[in-house]
C-alpha positions in Angstrom: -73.5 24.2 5.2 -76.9 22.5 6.3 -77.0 20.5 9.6 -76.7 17.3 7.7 -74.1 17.8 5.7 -72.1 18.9 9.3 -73.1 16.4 11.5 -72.2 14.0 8.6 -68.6 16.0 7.6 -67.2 15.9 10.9 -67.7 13.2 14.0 -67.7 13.6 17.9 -64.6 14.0 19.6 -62.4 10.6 20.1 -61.9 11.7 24.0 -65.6 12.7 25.0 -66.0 14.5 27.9 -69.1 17.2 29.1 -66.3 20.2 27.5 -65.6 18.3 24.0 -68.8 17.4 23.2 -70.5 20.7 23.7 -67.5 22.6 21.6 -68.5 20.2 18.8 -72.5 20.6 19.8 -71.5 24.2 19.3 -69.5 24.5 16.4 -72.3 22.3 14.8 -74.9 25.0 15.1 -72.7 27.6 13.8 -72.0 25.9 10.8 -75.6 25.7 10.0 -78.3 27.9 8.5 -81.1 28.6 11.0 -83.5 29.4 8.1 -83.1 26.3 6.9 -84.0 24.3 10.1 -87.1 22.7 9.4 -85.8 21.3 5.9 -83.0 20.2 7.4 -84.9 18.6 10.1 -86.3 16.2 8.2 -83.3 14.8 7.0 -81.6 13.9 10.6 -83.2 10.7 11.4 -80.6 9.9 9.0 -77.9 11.4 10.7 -75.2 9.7 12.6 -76.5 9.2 15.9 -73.6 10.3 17.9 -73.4 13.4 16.5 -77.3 13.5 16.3 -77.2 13.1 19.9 -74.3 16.1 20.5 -76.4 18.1 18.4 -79.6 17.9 20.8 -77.3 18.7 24.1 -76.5 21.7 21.6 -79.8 22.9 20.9 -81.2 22.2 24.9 -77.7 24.2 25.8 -78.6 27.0 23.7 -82.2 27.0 24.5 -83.0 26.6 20.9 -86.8 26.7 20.4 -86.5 23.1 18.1 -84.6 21.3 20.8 -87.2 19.3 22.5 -88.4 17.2 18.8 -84.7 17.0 18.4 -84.3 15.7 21.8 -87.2 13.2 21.2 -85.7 12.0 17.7 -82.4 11.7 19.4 -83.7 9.5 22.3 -85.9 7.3 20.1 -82.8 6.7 17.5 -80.9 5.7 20.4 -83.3 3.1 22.1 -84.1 1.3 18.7 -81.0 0.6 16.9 -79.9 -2.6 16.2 -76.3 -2.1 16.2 -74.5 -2.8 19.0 -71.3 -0.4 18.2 -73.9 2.6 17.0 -75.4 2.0 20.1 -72.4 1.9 22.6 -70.4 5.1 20.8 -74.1 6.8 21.0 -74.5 5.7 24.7 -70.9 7.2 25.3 -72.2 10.4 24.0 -75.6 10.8 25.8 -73.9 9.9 29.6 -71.8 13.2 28.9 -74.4 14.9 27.7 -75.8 16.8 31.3 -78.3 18.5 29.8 -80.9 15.7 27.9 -79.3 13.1 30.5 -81.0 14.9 33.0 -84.4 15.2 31.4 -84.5 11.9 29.6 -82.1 9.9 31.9 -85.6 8.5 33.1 -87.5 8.2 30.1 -84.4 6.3 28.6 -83.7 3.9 30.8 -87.2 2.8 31.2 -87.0 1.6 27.0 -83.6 0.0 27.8 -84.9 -2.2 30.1 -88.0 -3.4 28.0 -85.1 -4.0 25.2 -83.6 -5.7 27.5 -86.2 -8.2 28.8 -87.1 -8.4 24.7 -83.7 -9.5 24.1 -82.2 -11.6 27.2 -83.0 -15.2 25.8 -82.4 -14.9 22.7 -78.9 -15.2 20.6 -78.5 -11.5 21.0 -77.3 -11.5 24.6 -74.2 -9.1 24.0 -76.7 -6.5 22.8 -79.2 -7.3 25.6 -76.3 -6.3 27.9 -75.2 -3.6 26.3 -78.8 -2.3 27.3 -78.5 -2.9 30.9 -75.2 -1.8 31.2 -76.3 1.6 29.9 -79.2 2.1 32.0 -76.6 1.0 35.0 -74.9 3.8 34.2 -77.7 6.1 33.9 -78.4 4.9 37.5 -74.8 5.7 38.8 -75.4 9.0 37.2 -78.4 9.9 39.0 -80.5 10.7 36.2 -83.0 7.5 37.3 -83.5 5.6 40.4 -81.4 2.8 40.7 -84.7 0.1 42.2 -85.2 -1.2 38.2 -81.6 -2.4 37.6 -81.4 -3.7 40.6 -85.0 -6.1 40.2 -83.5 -7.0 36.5 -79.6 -7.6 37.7 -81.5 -9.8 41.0 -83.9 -11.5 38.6 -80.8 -13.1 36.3 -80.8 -16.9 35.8 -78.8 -19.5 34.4 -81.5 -19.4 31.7 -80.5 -16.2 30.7 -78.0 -15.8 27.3 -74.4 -16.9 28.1 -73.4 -13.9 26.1 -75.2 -12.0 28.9 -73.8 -13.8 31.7 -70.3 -13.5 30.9 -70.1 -9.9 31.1 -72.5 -9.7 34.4 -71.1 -10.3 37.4 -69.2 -6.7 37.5 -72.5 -5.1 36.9 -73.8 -7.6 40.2 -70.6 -6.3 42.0 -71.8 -2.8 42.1 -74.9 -3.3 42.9 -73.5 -5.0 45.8 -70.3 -2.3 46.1 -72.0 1.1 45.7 -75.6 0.4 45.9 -75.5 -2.5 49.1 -77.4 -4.8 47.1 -75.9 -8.1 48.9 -79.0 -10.1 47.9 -76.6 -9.8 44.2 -74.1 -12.3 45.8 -76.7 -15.2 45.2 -76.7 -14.3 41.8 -72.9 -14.6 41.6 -73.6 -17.7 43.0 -75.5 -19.2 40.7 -73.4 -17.9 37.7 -70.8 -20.2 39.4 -72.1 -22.9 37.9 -72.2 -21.5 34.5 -69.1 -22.1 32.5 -68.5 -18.9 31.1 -68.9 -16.6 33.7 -67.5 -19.0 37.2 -64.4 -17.0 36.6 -65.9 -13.3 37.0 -68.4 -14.6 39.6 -65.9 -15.7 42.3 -63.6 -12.8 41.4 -66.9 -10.5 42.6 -67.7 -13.2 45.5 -63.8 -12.8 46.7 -64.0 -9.2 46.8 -67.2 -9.1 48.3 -65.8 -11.1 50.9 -62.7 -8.6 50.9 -65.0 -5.8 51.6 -66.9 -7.6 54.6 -63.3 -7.9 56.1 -62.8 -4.5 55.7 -65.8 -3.5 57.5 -65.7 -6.3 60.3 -65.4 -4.9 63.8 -63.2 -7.3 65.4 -60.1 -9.2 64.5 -61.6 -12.4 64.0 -64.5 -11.8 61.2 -61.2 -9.5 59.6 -59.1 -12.6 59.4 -62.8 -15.4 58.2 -63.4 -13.3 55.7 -59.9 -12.6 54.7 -59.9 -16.0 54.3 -63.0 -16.7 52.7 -62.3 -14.0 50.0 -58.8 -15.6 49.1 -60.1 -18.7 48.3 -62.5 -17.5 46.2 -59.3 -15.6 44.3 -57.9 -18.4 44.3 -60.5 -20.4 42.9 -60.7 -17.6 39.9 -57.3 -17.8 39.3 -57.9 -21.7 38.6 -60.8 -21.4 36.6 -59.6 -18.2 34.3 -55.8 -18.3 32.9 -53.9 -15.1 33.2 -56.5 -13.6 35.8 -54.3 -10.9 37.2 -56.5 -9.5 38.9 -57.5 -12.2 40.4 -53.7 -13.5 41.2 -53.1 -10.1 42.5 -56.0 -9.6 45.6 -54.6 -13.1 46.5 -51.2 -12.5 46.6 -52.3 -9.4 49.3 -54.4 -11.6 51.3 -51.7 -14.6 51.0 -49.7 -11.8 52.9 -51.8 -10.3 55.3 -52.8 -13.7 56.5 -49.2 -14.8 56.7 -48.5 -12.3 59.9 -47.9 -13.9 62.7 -47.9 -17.6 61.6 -44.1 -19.4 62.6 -42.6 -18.7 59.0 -44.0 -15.1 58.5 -41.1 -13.7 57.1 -40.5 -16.4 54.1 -44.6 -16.6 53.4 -44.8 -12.4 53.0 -41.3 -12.4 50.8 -42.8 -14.7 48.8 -46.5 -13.3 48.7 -45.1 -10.1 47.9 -42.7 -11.1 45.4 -45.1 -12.5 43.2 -48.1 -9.8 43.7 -44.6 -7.1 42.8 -44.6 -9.4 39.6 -48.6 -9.4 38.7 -48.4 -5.7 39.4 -46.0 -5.3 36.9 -47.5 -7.6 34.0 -50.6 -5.9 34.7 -49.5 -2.3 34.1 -47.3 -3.3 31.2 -50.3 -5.2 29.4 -52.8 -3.2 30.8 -55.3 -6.2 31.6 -58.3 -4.0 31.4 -58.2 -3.5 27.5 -60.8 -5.7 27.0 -63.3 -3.9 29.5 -65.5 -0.8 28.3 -63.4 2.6 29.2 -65.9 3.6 32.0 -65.0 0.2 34.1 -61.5 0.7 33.4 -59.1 1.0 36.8 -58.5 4.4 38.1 -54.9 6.0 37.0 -54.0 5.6 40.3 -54.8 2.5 41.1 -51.2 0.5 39.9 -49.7 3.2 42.0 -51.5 1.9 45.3 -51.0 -1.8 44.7 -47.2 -0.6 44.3 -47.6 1.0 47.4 -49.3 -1.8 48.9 -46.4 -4.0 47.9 -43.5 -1.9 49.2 -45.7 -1.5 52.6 -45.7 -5.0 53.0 -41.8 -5.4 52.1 -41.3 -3.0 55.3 -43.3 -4.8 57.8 -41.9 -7.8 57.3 -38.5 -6.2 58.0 -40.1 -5.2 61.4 -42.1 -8.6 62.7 -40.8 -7.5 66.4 -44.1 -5.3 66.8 -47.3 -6.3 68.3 -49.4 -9.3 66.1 -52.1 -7.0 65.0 -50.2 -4.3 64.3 -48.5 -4.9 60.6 -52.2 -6.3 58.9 -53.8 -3.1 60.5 -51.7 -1.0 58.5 -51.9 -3.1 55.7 -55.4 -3.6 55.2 -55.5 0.2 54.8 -53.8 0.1 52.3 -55.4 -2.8 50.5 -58.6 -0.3 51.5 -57.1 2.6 49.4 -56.0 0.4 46.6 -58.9 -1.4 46.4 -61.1 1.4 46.2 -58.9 3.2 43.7 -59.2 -0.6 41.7 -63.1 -0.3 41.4 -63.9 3.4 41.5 -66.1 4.5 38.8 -65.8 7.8 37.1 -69.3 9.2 35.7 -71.1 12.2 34.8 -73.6 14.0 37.8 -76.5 14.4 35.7 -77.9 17.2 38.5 -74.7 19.4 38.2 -73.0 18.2 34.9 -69.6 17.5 36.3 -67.3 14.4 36.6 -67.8 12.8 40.3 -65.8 9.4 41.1 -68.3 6.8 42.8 -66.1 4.4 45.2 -67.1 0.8 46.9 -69.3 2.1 49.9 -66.9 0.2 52.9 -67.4 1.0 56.5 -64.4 0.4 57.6 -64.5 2.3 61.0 -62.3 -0.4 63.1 -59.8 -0.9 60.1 -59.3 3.0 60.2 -59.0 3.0 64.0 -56.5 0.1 64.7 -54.6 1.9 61.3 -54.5 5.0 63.6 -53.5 3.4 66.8 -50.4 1.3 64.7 -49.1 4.6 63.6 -49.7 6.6 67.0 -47.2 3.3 68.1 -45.1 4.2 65.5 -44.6 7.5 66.4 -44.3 6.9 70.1 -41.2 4.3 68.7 -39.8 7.4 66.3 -36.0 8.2 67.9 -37.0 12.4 67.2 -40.1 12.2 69.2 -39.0 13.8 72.4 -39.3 11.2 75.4 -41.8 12.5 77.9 -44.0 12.8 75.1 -43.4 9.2 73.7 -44.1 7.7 77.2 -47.3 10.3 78.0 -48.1 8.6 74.1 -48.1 5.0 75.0 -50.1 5.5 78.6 -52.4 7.2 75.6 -52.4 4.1 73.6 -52.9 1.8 76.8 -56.0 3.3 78.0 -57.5 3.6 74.7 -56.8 0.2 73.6 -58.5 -0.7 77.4 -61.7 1.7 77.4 -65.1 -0.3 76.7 -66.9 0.4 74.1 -69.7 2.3 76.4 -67.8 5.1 77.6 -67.2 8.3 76.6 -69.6 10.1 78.8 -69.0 13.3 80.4 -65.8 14.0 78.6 -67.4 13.1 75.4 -68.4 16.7 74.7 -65.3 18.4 75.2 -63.2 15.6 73.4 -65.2 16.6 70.5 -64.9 20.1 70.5 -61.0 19.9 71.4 -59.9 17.2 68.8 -63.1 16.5 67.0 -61.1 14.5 64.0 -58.8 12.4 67.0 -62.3 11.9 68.7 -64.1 10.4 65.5 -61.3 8.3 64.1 -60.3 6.0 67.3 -64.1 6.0 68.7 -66.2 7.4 71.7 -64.8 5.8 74.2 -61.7 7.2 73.4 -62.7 10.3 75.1 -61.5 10.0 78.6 -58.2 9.1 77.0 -58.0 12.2 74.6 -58.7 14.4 77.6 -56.1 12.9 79.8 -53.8 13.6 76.8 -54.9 16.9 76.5 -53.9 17.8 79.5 -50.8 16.5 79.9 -49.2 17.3 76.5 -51.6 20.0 74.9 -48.9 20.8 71.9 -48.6 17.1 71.3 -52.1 16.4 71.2 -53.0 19.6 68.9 -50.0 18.2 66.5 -52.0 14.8 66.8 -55.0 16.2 65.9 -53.9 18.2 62.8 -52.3 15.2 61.0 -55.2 13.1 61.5 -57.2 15.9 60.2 -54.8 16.3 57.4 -55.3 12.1 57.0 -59.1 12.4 56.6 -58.2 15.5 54.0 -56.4 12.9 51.9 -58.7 10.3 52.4 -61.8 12.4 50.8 -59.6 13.7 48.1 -59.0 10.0 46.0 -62.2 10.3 45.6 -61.5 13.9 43.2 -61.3 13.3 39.3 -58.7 16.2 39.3 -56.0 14.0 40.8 -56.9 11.1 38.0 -56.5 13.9 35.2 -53.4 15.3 37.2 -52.4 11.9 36.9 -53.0 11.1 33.0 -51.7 14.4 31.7 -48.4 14.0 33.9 -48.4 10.4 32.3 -48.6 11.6 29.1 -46.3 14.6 29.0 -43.5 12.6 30.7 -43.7 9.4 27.6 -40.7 11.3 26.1 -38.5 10.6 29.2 -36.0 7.4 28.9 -36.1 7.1 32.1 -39.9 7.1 32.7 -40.6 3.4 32.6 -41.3 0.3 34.6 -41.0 0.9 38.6 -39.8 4.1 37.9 -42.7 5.0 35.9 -44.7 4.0 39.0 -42.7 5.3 41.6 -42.8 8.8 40.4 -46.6 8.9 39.6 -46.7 7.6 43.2 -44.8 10.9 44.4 -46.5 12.6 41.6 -50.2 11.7 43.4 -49.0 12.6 46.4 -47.9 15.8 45.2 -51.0 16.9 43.8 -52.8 15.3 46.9 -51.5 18.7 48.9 -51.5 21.3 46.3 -55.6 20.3 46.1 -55.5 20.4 50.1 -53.7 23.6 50.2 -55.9 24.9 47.7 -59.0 24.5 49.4 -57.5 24.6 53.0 -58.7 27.3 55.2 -57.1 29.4 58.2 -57.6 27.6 61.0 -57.7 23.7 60.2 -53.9 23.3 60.4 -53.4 26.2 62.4 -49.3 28.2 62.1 -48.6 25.5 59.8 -49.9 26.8 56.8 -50.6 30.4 57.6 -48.5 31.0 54.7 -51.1 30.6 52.6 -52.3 33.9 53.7 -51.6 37.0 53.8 -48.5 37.8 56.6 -50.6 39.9 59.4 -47.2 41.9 59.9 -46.9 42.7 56.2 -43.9 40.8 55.7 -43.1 38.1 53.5 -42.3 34.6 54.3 -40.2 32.7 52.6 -40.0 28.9 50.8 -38.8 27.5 54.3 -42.6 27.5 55.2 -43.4 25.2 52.0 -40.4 23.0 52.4 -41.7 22.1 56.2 -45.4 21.9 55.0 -44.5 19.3 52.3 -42.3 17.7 54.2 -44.0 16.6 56.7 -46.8 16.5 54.7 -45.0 13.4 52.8 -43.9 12.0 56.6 -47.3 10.9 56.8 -47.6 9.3 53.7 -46.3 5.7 53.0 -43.5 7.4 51.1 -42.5 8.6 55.3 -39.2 6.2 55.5 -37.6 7.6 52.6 -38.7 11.5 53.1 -35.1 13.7 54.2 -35.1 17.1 54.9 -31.4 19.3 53.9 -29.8 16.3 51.9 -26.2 16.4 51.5 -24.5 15.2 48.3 -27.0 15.1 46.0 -25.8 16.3 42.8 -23.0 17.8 44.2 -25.4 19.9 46.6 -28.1 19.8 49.3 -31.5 19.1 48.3 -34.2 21.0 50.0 -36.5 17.5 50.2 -35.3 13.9 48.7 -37.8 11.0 48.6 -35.9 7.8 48.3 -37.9 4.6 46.6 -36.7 1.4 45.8 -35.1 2.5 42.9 -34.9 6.1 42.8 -34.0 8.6 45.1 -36.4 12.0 43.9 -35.0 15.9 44.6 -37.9 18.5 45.3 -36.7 21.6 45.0 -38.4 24.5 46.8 -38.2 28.0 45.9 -40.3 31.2 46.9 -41.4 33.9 43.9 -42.7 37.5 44.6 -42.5 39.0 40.9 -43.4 36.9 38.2 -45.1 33.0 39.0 -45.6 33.0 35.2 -44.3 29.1 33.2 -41.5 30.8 31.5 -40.4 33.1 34.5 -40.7 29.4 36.8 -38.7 28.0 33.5 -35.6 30.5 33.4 -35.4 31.2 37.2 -35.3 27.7 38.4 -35.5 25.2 36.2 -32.0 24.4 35.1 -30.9 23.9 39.7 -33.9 22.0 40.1 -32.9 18.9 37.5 -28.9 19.4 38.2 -30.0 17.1 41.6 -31.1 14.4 38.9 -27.2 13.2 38.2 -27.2 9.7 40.0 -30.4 8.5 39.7 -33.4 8.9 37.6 -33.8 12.5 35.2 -36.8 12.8 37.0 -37.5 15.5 39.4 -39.9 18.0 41.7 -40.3 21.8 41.6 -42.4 23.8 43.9 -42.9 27.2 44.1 -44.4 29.5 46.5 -46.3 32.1 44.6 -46.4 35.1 47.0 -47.6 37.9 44.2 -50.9 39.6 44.3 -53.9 37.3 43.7 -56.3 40.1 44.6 -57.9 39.4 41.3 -58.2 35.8 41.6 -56.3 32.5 41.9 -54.9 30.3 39.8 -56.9 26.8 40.0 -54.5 23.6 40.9 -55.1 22.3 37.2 -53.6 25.7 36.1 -50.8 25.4 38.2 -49.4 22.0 37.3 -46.7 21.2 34.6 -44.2 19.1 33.3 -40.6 21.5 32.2 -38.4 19.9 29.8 -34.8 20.8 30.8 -32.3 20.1 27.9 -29.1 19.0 29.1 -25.7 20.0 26.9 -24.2 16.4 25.7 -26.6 14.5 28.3 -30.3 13.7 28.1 -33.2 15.7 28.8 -34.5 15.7 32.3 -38.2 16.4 33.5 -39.1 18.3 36.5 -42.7 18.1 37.4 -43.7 21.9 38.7 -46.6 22.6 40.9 -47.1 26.1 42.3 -48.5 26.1 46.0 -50.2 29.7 45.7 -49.4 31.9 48.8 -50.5 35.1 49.8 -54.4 34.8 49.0 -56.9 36.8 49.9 -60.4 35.2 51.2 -63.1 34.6 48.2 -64.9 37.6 49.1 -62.1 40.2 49.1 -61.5 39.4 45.2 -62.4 42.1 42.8 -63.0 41.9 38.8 -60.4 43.5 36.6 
């Protein structure tokens, strides 16, 4: 078959990704005669130009001799069609393309801009933005400086196509967001005078003032712009009916703001009982159908806002505590959920694989009084022992009383004794951590892991594994009747959290968290540890999630037994079983060993459940990746309804990369 007849026979992929395409790109070539390139090369300007496009990446791939006319034909067909939805699926093709992104990301984006200036007047102003949306993304890709976007994005007017305008102001959001472009908020400005776009233009102004708040260093620019960013929400939510979005960032700021006032209790209830509601509606109609896939909302991201929801519920059951201390906690996360909102998922052009790009926030004094609200927390915790909760709060009054100068001579061994303690509550907490070391040298180590394990967390929302964790879990759990609604979103909450640590553990090495995950490794005795070591590691792993009030170690009656972990929701209270394997860490060894005890805990409350396993056989050939060791195990259940455990096996025993040997 020539290349013509296969490129017109069989399309791209439906789900494109860097791995699809070039299996297609492939398959392509292999179909075809390479005697009779050069007659068939004629014929491809004809040639669907998605495929066309594959086909290139192909040839460049393969270092096929005709690849660079190809290449050119390719680009050219791309830049000068007229049709907008040849054009977008095309687009879609070329930004997972790594190969001619790279070399033509330039060249590319360059035409699309003179299309676009041809075009931005005139009637044809969806096309016009399709142009600049695509070279925005070519940008965020890194295949072309980002300096021309951002002089055509600043040089918008209200004289510009309405067509264009209406679909704008998320493109002027992150060029504000990821790029610090602020001078884009006078734009936004503007285009609130213009009918159809006022509703997207203070929906970007709120949540540029959002992001200010989050990066204010004091209390009282927190709360201004807090302020100033609600009112814009509000003022969206007037303007555009059935703005979730909109209706939901308010709803958290409604909340946040409400701390402290005389009636705090009844204005959070009912903040949070309607942002609980907009949550909802928005994952059950998916608001974002409407928006191209690439700006589409993280996986994850109806998980936080539940998160953020039930974090509020909790604080306002605890209004005894300090003024500052519930909207410190909150605001992270309304920081985590927010960036999980607008996080952007595209192609590095330089190493051809997935990165997510997240709203660039400094949020340095959010972060720090978040720390210092949980160091009170634990200081209030009835376990922690009491000479170390009052040697914790003379900790918290001197670093809440040290000016912002000092530091100095204890600076240096601050940093080299708790280095992640040090950077998270500031400089001049450096006297303080000393002091602390001195006194309580466990207590302080123990502090110093968990923020390190914090920070861990932090850096890994920003991995696309977790979102495709996250999707596939999704998908292969559809057939459970019980996975719906809250519970839907309560699981994947747990679920996130779980794959959170097996990506930690994964990468983790000896000494960050010290004894606490040695069994990772190798015992240096020879002996063999057992599950206990996961079930603690997990455990309190979860402690210092928001999931912490609801995390039990040894439950009793729980499906007529004791579950080794139980995380208890709103709804649901979720068994994780934990069990150790030295033979055999194979699916259908997992399946027949353990399966059928791990979902017998699932009896009173959802058919939903956690397996872990410690895989402690030889890896001296290589380990497993986390994607490889992540399932979902259908449990049939005689004259009852299937239940679902989700697996994840925490590989133990591993030797260090450079011990491995080939088979």
């Amino acid at each position: 078959m020539g290349l013509f007849e296969s490129l017109a026979n069989e399309c791209v992929p439906e789900e494109l990704t860097v791995e699809s395409i070039s299996a297609y790109g492939d398959r392509i070539l292999r179909q075809s005669a390479a005697e009779n390139w050069d007659e068939e090369a004629s014929k491809l300007s004809s040639a669907p130009l998605p495929e066309l496009i594959a086909l290139a990446e192909a040839c460049v791939r393969n270092g096929k001799a005709e690849s660079l006319p190809l290449v050119r034909l390719a680009m050219r067909e791309l830049t000068e069609t007229a049709w907008n939805l040849v054009f977008t699926d095309a687009s879609d093709v070329f930004l997972n393309c790594p190969g001619i992104l790279a070399a033509e990301g330039d060249r590319v984006l360059r035409k699309l801009l003179e299309r676009f200036e041809s075009l931005r007047n005139t009637g044809s102003g969806f096309q016009a933005y399709n142009y600049l949306e695509t070279a925005t993304r070519i940008a965020l890709a890194g295949a072309a400086r980002e300096l021309r976007v951002v002089d055509v994005l600043l040089d918008l007017t209200t004289d510009d196509s309405p067509e264009l305008l209406e679909r704008v102001p998320r493109l002027l959001g992150i060029a504000d967001e990821v790029w610090g472009q602020s001078r884009s908020r006078n734009v936004l400005l503007l285009l609130t005078d213009v009918e159809e776009t006022r509703g997207a233009a203070l929906f970007e102004l709120g949540l540029a003032e959002l992001r200010d708040s989050l990066s204010a260093s004091n209390h009282v620019d927190v709360r201004t712009h807090l302020t100033a960013g609600r009112d814009n929400f509000l003022a969206a939510e007037r303007v555009v009916e059935s703005q979730d979005d909109a209706s939901m960032y308010r709803r958290v700021l409604d909340a946040v703001l409400s701390f402290g006032s005389v009636d705090a209790v009844n204005r959070v209830n009912e903040a949070v009982d309607a942002l609980s509601l907009v949550v909802d509606r928005r994952a059950a109609l998916m608001t974002g159908l409407g928006v191209r896939d690439w700006l589409q909302s993280r996986g994850r991201a109806e998980v936080e806002w539940f998160s953020v929801a039930r974090m509020l519920k909790e604080c306002v059951q605890d209004l005894h505590r300090a003024s500052w201390l519930q909207p410190a906690q909150a605001m992270e996360r309304v920081l985590s959920a927010y960036r999980a909102d607008r996080s952007i998922t595209v192609l590095n052009s330089a190493s051809g694989l997935r990165m997510v790009i997240q709203p660039v926030i400094h949020a340095a004094f959010i972060r720090r009084e978040g720390l210092l609200a949980h160091l009170e927390d634990l200081a209030s915790e009835p376990t922690t022992e009491e000479t170390a909760s009052a040697v914790l709060r003379e900790f918290l009054t001197a670093v809440r009383n040290e000016s912002p100068d000092e530091g100095g001579d204890c600076l240096g061994k601050a940093l080299e004794i708790a280095p992640n303690l040090t950077m998270g509550l500031g400089v001049s907490s450096a006297p303080a951590i000393v002091h602390l070391v001195e006194q309580q040298p466990d207590l302080a180590a123990q502090l110093e892991r968990d923020y390190a394990e914090r920070r861990l967390a932090s850096q890994l929302a920003t991995d696309p594994l977790i979102d495709d964790l996250l999707a596939s879990t999704r998908i292969a759990l559809s057939d459970s009747p019980d996975f719906n609604g809250k519970t839907e979103i309560e699981f994947l909450g747990l679920a996130e959290l779980i794959f959170q640590f097996m990506a930690s553990r994964a990468d983790i090495g000896r000494r960050t968290l010290g004894p606490r995950t040695e069994y990772l490794y190798p015992h240096p005795a020879g002996k063999t540890y057992t599950e206990n070591y996961l079930q603690r590691d997990l455990g309190e792993f979860l402690q210092g999630t928001p999931l912490r009030p609801g995390v039990r170690f040894e439950e009793s009656d729980v499906g007529s037994g004791r579950a080794d972990l139980t995380v208890s929701t709103y709804l649901n209270r979720f068994s994780i079983e934990i069990k150790r394997e030295i033979e055999d860490a194979g699916r259908e060894s997992i399946r027949r060993k353990y399966s059928a005890q791990a979902a017998g805990y699932a009896v009173s409350s959802a058919g939903l459940g956690v397996l872990m396993v410690l895989d402690l056989t030889s890896h001296g050939n290589g380990v497993p990746s986390v994607r490889d060791s992540v399932w979902v195990e259908k449990v049939s259940i005689p004259s009852g309804a299937d239940r679902f455990l989700l697996v994840g096996v925490v590989r133990g025993n591993r030797p260090t990369p450079s011990r491995l040997r080939v088979l």
